[in-house]
VMD Tcl script that draws the C-alpha trace (Angstrom):
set ca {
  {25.50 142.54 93.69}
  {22.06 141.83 92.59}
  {20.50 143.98 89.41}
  {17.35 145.45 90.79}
  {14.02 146.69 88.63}
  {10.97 148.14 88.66}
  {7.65 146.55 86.30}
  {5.88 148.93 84.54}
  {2.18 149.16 84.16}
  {1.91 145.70 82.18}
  {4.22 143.86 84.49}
  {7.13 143.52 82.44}
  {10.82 144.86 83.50}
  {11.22 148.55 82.84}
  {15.38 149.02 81.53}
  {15.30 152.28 82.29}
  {14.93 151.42 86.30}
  {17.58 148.97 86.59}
  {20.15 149.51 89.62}
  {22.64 147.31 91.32}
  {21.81 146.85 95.03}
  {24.07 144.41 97.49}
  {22.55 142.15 99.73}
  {23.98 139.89 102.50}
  {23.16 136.33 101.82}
  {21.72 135.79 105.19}
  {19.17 138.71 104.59}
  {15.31 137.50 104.52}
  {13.72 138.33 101.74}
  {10.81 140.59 103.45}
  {13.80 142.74 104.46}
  {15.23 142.72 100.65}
  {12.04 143.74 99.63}
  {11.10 146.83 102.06}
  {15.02 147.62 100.53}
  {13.99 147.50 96.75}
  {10.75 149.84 97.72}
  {12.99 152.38 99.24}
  {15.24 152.33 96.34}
  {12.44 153.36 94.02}
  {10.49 155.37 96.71}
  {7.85 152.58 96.98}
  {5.64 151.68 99.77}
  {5.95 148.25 99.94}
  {1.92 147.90 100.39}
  {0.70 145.71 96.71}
  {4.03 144.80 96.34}
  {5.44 141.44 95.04}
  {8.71 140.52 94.49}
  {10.37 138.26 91.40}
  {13.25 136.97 91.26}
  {15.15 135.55 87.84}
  {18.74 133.76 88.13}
  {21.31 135.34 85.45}
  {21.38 131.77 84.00}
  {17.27 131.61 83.02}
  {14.94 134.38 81.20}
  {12.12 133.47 83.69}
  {11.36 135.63 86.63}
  {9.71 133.46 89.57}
  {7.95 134.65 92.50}
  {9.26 134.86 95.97}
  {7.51 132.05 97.44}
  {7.96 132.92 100.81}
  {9.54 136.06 102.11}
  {10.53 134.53 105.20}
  {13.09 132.69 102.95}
  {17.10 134.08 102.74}
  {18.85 135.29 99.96}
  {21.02 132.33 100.31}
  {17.31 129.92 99.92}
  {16.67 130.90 97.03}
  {20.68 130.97 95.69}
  {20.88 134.60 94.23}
  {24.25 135.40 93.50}
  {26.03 138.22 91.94}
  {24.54 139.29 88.54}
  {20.44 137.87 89.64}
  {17.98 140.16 89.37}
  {15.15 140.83 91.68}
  {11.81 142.37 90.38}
  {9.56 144.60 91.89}
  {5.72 145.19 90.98}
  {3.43 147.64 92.33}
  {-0.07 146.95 91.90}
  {-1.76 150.95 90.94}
  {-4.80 149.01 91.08}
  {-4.57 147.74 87.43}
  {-4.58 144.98 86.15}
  {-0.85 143.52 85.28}
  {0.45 140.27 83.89}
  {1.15 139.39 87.10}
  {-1.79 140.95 89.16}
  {-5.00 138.82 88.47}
}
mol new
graphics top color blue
foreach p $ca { graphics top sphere $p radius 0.5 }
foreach p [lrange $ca 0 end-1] q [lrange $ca 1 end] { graphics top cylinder $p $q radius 0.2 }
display resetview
C-alpha cells in the first residue's frame, strides 16, 4: 500500500488529500498515474507525478513513466505525489 496525495496550488503535499491506494509491483507507472487522477477526479492532462520513499523527506520525479513500480522500488508505506498544473505557476511547474 502506497500513501497517495494531491499538491496544492504551491506544489507542496496537501494532508488533507492523503489516501492509501495498492499497486501491483509490475504496474507501469503511466498506468499508476491515470489511477491517482481517478482517485482525485483528475484528468491526467498537466499532470506529473512524485514519488518520495518512506525512508527520505524528498519527493523525486517519475523519470520515466514507462518505468514499474518495482524500478523505482516503492514499497508499502511510499508515497506518490500528484500535481496538477491550473495554469499557475507551482514549485514544481516552471
Amino acid at each position: 500500500m502506497l500513501y497517495v496525495l494531491l499538491a496544492g496550488p504551491d506544489g507542496l503535499p496537501v494532508r488533507e488529500s492523503v489516501r492509501t491506494q495498492a499497486f501491483s509491483a509490475k504496474l507501469k507507472m503511466k498506468r499508476a498515474l491515470a489511477v491517482v487522477c481517478e482517485n482525485f477526479d483528475k484528468f491526467p492532462i498537466e499532470t506529473r507525478l512524485w514519488f518520495r520513499m518512506r525512508a527520505t523527506k524528498e519527493w523525486k520525479l517519475v523519470p520515466d513513466l514507462e518505468q514499474r513500480v518495482e524500478d523505482l522500488e516503492l514499497f508499502d508505506g511510499d508515497s506518490l505525489l500528484l500535481e496538477v498544473s491550473a495554469n499557475s505557476k507551482s514549485m514544481f511547474f516552471p
